[in-house]
C-alpha positions as CSV (number, residue, x, y, z in Angstrom):
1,X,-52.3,-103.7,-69.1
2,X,-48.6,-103.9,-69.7
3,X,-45.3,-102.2,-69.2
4,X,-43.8,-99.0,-70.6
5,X,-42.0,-99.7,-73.9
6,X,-38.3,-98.8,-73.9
7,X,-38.6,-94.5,-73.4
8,X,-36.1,-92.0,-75.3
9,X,-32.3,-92.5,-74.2
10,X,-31.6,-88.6,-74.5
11,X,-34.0,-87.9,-71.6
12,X,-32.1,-88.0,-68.1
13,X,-32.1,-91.3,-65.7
14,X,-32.5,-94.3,-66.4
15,X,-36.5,-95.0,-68.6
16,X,-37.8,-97.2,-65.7
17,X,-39.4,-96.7,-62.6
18,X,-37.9,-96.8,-59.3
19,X,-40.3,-99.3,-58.0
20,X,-39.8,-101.4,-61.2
21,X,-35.9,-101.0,-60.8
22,X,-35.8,-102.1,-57.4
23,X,-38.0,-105.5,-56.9
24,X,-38.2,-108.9,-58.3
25,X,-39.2,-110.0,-61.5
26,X,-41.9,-112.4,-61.3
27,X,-41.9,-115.7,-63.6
28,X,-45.6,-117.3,-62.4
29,X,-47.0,-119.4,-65.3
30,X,-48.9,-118.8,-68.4
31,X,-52.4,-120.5,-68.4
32,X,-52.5,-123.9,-70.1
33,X,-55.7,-125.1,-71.5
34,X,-59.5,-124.6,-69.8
35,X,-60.0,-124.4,-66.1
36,X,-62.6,-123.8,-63.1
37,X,-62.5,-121.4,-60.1
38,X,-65.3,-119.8,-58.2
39,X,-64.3,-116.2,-59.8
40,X,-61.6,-114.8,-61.8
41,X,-59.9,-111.8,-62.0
42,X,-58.7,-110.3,-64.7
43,X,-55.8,-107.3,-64.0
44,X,-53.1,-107.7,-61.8
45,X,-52.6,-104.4,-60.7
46,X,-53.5,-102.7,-57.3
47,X,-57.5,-103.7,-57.3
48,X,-56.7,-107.3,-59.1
49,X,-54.1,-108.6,-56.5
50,X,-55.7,-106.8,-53.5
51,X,-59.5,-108.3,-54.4
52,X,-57.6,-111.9,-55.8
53,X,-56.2,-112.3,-52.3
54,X,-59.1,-111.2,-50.5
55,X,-61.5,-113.4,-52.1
56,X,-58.5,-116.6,-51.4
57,X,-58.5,-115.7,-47.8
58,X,-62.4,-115.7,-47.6
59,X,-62.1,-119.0,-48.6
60,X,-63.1,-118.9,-52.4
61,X,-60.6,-120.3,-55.4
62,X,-59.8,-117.6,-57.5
63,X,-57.7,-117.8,-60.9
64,X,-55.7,-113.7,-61.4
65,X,-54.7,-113.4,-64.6
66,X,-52.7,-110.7,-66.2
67,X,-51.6,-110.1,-70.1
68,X,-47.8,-109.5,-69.0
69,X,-46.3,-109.8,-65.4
70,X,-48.4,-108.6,-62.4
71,X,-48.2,-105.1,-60.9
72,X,-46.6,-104.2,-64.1
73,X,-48.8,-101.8,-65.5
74,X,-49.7,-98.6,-64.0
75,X,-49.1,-99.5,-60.6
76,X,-45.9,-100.4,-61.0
77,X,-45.2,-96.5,-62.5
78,X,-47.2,-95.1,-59.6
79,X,-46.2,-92.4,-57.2
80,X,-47.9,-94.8,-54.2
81,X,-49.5,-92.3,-51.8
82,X,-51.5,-94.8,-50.1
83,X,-53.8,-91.6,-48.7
84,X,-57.3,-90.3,-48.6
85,X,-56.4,-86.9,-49.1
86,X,-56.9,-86.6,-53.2
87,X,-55.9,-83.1,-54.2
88,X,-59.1,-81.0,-54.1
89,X,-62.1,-83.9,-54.1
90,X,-64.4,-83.6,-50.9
91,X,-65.9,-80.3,-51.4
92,X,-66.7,-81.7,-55.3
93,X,-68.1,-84.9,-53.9
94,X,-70.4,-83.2,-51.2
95,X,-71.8,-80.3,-53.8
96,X,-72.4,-83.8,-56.5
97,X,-73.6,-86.4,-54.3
98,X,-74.1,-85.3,-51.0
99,X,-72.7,-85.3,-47.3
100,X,-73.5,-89.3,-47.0
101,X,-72.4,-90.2,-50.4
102,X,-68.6,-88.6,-49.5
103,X,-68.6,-89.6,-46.6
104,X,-68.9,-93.3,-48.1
105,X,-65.8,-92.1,-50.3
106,X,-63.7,-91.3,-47.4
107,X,-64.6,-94.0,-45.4
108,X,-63.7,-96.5,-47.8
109,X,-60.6,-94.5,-48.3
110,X,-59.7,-94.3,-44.9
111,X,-60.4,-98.0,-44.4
112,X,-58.2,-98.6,-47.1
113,X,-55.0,-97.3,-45.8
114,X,-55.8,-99.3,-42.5
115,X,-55.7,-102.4,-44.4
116,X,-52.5,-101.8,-46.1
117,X,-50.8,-101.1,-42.7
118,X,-52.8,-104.6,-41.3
119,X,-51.5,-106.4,-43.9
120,X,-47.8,-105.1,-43.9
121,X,-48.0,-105.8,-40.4
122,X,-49.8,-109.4,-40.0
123,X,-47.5,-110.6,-43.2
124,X,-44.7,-108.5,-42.1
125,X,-44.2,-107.3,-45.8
126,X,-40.7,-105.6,-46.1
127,X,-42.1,-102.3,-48.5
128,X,-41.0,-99.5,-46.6
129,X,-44.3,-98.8,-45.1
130,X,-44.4,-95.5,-43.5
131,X,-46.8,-93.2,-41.6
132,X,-46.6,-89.1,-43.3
133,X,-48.6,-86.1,-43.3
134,X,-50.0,-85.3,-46.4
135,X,-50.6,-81.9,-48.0
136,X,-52.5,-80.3,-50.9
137,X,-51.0,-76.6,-50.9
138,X,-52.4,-73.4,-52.8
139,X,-49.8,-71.5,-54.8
140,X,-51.9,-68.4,-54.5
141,X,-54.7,-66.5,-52.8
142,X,-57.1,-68.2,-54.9
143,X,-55.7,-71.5,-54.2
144,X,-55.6,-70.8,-50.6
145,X,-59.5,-70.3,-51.1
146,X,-59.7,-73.8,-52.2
147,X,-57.6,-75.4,-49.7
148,X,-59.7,-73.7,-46.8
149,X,-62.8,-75.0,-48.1
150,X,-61.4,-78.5,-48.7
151,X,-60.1,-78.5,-45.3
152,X,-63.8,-77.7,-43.8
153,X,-65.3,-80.6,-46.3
154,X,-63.0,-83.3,-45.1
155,X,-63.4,-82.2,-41.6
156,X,-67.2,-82.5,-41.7
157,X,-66.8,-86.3,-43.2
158,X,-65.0,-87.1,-40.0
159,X,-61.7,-86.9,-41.7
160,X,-58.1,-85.9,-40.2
161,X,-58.1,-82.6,-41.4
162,X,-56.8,-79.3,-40.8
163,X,-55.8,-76.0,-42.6
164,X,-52.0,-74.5,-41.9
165,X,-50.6,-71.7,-42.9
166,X,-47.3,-73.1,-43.6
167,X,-45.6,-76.4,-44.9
168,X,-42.3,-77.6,-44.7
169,X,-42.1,-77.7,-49.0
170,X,-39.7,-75.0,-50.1
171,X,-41.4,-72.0,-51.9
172,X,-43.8,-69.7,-51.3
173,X,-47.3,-70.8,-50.6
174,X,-50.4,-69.9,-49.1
175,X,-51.6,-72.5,-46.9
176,X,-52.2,-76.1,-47.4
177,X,-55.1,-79.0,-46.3
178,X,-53.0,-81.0,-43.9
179,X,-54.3,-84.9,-43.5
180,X,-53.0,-87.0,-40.3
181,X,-51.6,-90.3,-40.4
182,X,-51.2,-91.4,-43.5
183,X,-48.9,-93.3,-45.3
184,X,-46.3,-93.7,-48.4
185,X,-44.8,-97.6,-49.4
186,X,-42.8,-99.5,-51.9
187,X,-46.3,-100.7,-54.2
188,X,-44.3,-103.6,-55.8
189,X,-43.0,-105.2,-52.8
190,X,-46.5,-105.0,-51.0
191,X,-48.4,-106.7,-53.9
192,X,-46.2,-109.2,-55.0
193,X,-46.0,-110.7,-51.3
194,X,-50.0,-111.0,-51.5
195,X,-50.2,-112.4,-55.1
196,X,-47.4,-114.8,-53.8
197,X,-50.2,-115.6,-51.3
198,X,-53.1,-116.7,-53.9
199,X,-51.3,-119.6,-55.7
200,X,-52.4,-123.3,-54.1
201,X,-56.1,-124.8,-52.5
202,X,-57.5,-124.3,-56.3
203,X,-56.3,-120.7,-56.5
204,X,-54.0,-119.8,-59.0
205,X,-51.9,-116.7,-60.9
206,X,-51.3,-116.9,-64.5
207,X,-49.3,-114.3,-66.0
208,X,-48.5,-113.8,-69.9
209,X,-52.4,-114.8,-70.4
210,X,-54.5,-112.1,-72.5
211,X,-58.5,-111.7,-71.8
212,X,-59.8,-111.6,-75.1
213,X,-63.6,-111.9,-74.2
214,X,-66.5,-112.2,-72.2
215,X,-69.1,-114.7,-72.2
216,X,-72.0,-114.4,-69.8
217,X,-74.2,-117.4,-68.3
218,X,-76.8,-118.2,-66.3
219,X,-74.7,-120.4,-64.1
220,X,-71.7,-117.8,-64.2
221,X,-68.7,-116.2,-66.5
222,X,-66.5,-117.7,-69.2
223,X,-63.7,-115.8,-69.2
224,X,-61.8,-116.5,-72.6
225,X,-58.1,-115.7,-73.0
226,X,-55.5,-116.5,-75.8
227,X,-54.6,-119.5,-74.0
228,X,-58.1,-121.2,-73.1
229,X,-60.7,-120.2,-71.1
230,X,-61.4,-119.8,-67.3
231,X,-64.8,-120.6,-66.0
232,X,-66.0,-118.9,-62.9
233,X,-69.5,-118.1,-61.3
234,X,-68.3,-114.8,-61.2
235,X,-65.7,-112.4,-63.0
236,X,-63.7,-108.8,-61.8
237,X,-62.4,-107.1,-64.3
238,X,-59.5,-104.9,-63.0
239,X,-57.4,-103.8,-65.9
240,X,-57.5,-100.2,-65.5
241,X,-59.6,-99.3,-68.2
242,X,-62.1,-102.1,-68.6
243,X,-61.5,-104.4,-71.7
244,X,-65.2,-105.6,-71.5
245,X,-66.8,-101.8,-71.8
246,X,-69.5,-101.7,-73.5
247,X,-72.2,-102.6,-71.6
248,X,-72.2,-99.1,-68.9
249,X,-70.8,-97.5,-71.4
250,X,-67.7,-97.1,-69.8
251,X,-66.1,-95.2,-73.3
252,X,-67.9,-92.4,-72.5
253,X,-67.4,-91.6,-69.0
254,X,-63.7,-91.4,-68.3
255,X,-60.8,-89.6,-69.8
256,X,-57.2,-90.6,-69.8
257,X,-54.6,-88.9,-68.9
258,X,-50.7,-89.1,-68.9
259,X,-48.5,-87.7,-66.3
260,X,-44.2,-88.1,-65.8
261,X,-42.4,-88.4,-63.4
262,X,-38.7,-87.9,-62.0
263,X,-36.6,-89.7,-59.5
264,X,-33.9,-87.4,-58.3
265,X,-31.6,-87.0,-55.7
266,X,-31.3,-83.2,-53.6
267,X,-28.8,-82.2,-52.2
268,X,-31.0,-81.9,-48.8
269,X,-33.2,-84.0,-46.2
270,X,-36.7,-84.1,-47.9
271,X,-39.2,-82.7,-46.0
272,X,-41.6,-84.8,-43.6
273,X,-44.8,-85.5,-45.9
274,X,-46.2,-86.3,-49.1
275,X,-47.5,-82.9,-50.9
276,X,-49.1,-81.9,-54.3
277,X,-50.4,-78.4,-55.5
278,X,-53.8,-77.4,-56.2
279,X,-53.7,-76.1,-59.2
280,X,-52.7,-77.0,-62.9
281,X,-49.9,-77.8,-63.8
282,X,-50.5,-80.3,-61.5
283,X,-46.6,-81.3,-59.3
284,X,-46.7,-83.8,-57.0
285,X,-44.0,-84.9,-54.5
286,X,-42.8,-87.5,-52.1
287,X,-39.8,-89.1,-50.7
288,X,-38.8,-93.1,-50.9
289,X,-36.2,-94.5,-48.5
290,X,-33.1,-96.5,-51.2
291,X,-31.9,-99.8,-50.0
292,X,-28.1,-98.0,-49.3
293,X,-29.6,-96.1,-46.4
294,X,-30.5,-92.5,-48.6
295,X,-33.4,-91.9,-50.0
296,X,-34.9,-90.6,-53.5
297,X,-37.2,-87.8,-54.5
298,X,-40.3,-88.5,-56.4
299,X,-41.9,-85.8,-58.2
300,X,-44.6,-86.0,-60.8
301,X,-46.7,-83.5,-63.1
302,X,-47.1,-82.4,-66.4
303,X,-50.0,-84.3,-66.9
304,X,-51.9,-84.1,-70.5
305,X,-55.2,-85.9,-72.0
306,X,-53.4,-89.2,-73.7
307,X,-52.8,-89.1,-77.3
308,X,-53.3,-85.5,-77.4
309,X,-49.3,-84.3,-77.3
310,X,-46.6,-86.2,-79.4
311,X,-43.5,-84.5,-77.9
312,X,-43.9,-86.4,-74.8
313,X,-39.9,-85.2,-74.5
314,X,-40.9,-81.5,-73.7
315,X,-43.2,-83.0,-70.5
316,X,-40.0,-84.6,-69.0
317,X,-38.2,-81.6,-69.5
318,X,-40.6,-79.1,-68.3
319,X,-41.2,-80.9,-65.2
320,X,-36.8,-81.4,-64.8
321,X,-37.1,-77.4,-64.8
322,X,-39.9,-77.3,-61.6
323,X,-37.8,-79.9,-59.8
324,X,-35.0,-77.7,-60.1
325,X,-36.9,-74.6,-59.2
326,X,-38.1,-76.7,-56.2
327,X,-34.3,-78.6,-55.0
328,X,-30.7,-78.4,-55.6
329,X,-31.0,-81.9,-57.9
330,X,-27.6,-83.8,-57.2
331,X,-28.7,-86.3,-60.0
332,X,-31.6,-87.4,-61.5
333,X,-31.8,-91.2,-61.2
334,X,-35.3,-92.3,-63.1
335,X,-38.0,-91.3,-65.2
336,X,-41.4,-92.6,-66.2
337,X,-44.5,-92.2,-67.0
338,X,-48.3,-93.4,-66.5
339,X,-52.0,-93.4,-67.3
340,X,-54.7,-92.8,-65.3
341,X,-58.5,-92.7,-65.9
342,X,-60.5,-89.4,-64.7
343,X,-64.4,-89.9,-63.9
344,X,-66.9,-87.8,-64.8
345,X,-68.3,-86.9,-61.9
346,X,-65.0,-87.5,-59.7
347,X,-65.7,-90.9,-58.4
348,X,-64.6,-94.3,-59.9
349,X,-66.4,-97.4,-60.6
350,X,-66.5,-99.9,-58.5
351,X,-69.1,-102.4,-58.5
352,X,-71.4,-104.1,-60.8
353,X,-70.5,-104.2,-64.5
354,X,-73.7,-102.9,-65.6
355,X,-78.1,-103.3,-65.1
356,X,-78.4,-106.9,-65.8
357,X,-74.8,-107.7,-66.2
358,X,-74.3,-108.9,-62.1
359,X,-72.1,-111.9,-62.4
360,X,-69.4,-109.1,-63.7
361,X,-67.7,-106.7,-61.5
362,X,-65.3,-104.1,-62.6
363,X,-63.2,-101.5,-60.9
364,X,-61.7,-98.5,-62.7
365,X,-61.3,-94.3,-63.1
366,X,-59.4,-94.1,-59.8
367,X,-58.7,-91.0,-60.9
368,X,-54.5,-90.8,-59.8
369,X,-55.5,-92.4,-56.6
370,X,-55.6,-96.1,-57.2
371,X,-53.7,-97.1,-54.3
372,X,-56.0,-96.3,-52.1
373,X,-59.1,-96.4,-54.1
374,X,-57.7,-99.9,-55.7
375,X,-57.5,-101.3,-52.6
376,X,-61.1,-99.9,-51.5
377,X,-62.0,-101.8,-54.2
378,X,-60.8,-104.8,-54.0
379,X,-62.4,-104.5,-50.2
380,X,-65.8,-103.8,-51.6
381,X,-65.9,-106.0,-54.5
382,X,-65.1,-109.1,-52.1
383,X,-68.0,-107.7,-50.1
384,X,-70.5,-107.9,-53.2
385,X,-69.2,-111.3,-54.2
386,X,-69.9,-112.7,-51.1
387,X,-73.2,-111.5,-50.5
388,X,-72.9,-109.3,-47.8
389,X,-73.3,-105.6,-47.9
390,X,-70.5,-103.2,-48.2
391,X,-70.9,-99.3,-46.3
392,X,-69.2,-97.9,-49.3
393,X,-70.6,-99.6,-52.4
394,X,-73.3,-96.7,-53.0
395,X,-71.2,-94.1,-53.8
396,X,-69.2,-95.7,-56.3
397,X,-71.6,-98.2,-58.0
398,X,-71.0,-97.5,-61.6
399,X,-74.9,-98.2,-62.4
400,X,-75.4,-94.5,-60.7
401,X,-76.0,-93.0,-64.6
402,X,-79.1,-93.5,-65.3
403,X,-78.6,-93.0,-69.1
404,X,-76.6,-95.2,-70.7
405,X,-75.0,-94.2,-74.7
406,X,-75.8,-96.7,-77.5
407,X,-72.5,-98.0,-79.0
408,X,-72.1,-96.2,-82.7
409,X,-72.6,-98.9,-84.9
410,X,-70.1,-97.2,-87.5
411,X,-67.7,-98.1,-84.8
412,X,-68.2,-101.9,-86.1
413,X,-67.7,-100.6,-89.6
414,X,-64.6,-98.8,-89.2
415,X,-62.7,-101.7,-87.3
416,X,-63.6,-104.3,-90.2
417,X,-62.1,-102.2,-92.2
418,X,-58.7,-101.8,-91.0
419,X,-55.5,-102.8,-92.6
420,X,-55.3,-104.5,-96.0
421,X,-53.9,-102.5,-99.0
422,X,-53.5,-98.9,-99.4
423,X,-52.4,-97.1,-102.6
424,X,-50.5,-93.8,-102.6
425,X,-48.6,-91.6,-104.9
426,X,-44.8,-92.8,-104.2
427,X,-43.6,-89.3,-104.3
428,X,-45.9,-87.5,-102.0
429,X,-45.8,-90.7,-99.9
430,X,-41.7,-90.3,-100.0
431,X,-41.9,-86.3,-99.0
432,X,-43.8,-86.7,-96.1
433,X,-41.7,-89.9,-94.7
434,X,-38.5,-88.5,-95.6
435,X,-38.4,-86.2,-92.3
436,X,-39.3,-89.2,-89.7
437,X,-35.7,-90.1,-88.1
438,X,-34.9,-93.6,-86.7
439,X,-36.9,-94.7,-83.6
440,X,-39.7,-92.2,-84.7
441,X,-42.9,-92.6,-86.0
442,X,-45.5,-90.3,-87.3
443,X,-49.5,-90.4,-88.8
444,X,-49.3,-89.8,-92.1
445,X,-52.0,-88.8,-94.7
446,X,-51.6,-89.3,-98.4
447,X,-54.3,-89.5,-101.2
448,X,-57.2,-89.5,-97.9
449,X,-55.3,-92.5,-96.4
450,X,-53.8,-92.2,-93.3
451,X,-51.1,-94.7,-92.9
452,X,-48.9,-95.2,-89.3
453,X,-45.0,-94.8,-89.9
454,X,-42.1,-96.1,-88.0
455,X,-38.5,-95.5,-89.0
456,X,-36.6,-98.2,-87.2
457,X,-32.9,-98.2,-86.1
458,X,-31.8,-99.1,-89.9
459,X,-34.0,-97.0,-91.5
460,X,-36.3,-98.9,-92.8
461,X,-39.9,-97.9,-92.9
462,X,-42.9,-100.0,-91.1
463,X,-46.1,-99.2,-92.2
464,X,-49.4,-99.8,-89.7
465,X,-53.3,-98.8,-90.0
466,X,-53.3,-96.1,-87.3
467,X,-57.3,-96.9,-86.4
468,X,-57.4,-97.7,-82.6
469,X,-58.8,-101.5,-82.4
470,X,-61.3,-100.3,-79.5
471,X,-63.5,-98.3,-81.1
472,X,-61.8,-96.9,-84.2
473,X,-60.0,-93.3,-83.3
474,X,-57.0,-92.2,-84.8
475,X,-53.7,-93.2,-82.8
476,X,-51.0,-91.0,-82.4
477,X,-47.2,-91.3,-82.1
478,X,-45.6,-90.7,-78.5
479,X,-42.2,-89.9,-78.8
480,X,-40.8,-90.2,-75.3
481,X,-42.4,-93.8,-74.8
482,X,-42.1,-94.5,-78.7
483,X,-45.7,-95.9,-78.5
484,X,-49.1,-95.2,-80.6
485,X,-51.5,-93.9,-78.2
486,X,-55.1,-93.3,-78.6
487,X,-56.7,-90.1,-77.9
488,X,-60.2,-91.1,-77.5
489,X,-59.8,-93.8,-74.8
490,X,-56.3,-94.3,-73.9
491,X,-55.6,-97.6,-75.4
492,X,-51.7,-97.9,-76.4
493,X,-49.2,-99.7,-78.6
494,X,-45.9,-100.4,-79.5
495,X,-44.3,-98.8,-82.2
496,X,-45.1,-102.5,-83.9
497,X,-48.4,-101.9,-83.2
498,X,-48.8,-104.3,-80.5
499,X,-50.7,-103.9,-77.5
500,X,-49.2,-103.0,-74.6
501,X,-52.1,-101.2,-72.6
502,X,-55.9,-101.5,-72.7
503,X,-59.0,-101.2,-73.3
504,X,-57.5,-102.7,-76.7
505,X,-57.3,-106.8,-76.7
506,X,-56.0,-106.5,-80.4
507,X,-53.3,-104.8,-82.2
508,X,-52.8,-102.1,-84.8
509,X,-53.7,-103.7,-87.9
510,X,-50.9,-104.1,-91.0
511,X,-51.6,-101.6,-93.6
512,X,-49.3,-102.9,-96.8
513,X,-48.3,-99.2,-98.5
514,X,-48.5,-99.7,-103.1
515,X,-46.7,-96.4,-104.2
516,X,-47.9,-95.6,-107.6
């Protein structure tokens, strides 16, 4: 929903990404009072700017909004593969949903990285758009297993793929799924041309504009926000987890996950392709050409559930020590890192909110692949909206679980009670603050009250209810992004408890500390 707070200044490079360091800001307006449009969409990432300009150039108004400045959230800390070759996923989809099903999968994959290259081409979008190979590689003779059959499933869903025995990644391996003619970009530069596109004829973009509710109709969606409200005969919700998720019971059918990332410099040409391994840990590279001619290394990995490990530190560094295994690194330049949304069964959801919810669309759980995935959906959803039929909708229609979990009412309980006044024994209250340095924070527990603590720059102590305003988990302190993230559901905030990704639409709530 937002960007990165400010990361740790001990870690190497500069605590930004490269695609963030190296395009515009944007400045569009915040919304100003109520307003109409045919639908709005809510998210300006990947999906939200791909289906916002979409839906403009089909001829309907559209109003994008986003909490903070577009592409500024998790696809502006990408790694921007814009490929249908996702790790290990056809031989999973054909075994779950069968040979048509996947093949819907790939084809809107494969459709997807032919409308990127349309659209660079027909707007002639200066984002370094270029054709690569890409590779999944085994790291050992079970791996290789892996990669054989992955090669066969993608082959049989009319896919450009083959098995080879060798790549041009240094290391041993032992073969690799090689995938044809696909592609790598700069993701900032492609979308903010497009969203430049949607302003004017009744269309709009309105950044620094939170969604902080739903209201269904029979005549359409409401769409309130912290600066008025938007109605629309029709809503997408495209915030990467969605903020409206209880109804499909979206909390209990994804997983977040965090993953880092490095931009170096070797001391070597990098090799032609994009490439990850099969295998965890997960390491993922690619190559980005740098406006001074050279170009940058990208790799990515040490991936971990969010919320579930607080010395995010250790992640950067373990994955500095594979680069170097990998390269000679000349320099290290950047790092960042990003959330992404794992499926349960290994597809996202695109499509319809929920049963009886049709007015709504949502698109999330691209599962590390949103580039391509996003902008299948944003093909699709434009599809649905304007009543015609879409080849790949099946597959990924999130009303494909048939049972659907009741929201714990307890839930409700929990979140009306957070924050107020807590009471503690000043001494054990002192022991266990006493070891937080400036710019860290920690969950404490004294007397059965947990209580979130931040030590800022001077010293002094801020004191926060760490219960997660989505559905009432424990947050816990990250120390590399200095944010409170949430372990259940991914929602994240600042280490003053604000929001800076969803599905949260409120903060941390005060918790005022009485030592007795």
């Amino acid at each position: 929903m937002g960007a990165l707070p400010e990361s740790d200044s001990t870690l190497p490079g500069t605590a930004e990404s490269y695609w963030m360091a190296t395009s515009p800001e944007t400045a569009f307006p915040p919304l100003d009072g109520d307003g109409k449009t045919d639908v709005t969409v809510i998210g300006g990432g990947v999906a939200g700017v791909t289906t916002a300009f979409l839906l403009k150039r089909a001829g309907l108004t559209v109003t994008l909004i986003d909490a903070y400045r577009i592409v500024t959230g998790a696809t502006g800390y990408t790694t921007a593969k814009v490929t249908s070759l996702h790790q290990l996923v056809y031989a999973n989809l054909i075994s779950r949903f069968g040979h048509e099903k996947a093949r819907q999968y790939a084809g809107a994959n494969q459709a997807a990285i032919e409308t990127v290259a349309s659209l660079v081409r027909e707007y002639a979008i200066p984002c370094s758009f270029e054709r690569k190979p890409a590779y999944t590689f085994a790291e050992s003779e079970g791996g290789r297993k892996k990669v054989e059959a992955e090669a066969d499933a993608a082959k049989s869903l009319g896919l450009p793929a083959a098995f080879v025995e060798d790549l041009p990644l240094p290391g041993k391996t032992f073969g690799a799924v090689r995938f044809e003619n696909q592609a790598q970009f700069h993701p900032r530069n492609y979308l903010l041309l497009l969203a430049g596109h949607v302003p004017g004829e009744g269309s709009y973009v309105f950044e620094m504009t939170k969604a902080v509710g739903l209201e269904e109709h029979a005549d359409g969606v409401t769409v309130k926000t912290d600066r008025g409200s938007i109605h629309s005969s029709h809503a997408v919700i495209a915030t990467h987890y969605p903020i409206y998720d209880r109804p499909g019971a979206y909390y209990a059918r994804m997983q977040p996950s965090r993953s880092y990332a490095l931009g170096v410099h070797i001391d070597e040409p990098f090799p032609n392709g994009m490439f990850i391994n099969t295998a965890e840990p997960d390491h993922s590279w690619r190559s980005q050409p740098t406006a001074d001619g050279g170009e940058i290394a990208i790799v990515t990995g040490a991936a971990h559930d969010t919320g579930k490990v607080t010395d995010t530190r250790a992640r950067y560094r373990s994955l500095e020590e594979y680069a170097r295994s990998v390269f000679t690194i000349q320099s290290i330049d950047y790092h960042w890192s990003a959330q992404d949304y794992n499926t349960t069964d290994g597809a996202p959801y695109i499509g319809p909110l929920a049963p009886g919810h049709d007015r709504i669309f949502v698109a999330t759980g691209f599962g590390k692949w949103g580039m391509t995935n996003g902008t299948a959906a944003g093909m699709i959803l434009t599809d649905l909206i304007l009543g015609r039929t879409s080849p790949w909708a099946e597959v990924f229609d999130p009303a494909r679980f048939q049972k659907q979990p009741e929201f714990p009412e307890q839930v409700q309980k929990r979140l009306r009670a957070a924050g107020g006044v807590v009471e503690v024994d000043a001494a054990r209250f002192d022991r266990e603050t006493a070891a937080i340095p400036p710019g860290e924070g920690k969950v404490v527990e004294v007397d059965g009250q947990k209580v979130a603590v931040f030590r800022d720059g001077q010293g002094r102590l801020h004191t926060l209810d760490p219960t997660c305003m989505h559905m009432g988990c424990t947050v816990a302190w990250n120390n590399a992004e200095k944010s409170w993230d949430c372990p259940c559901h991914g929602s994240r905030y600042g280490a003053d408890g604000r929001v800076i990704e969803s599905p949260t639409v409120r903060d941390l709530a005060p918790r005022n500390v009485v030592r007795k």
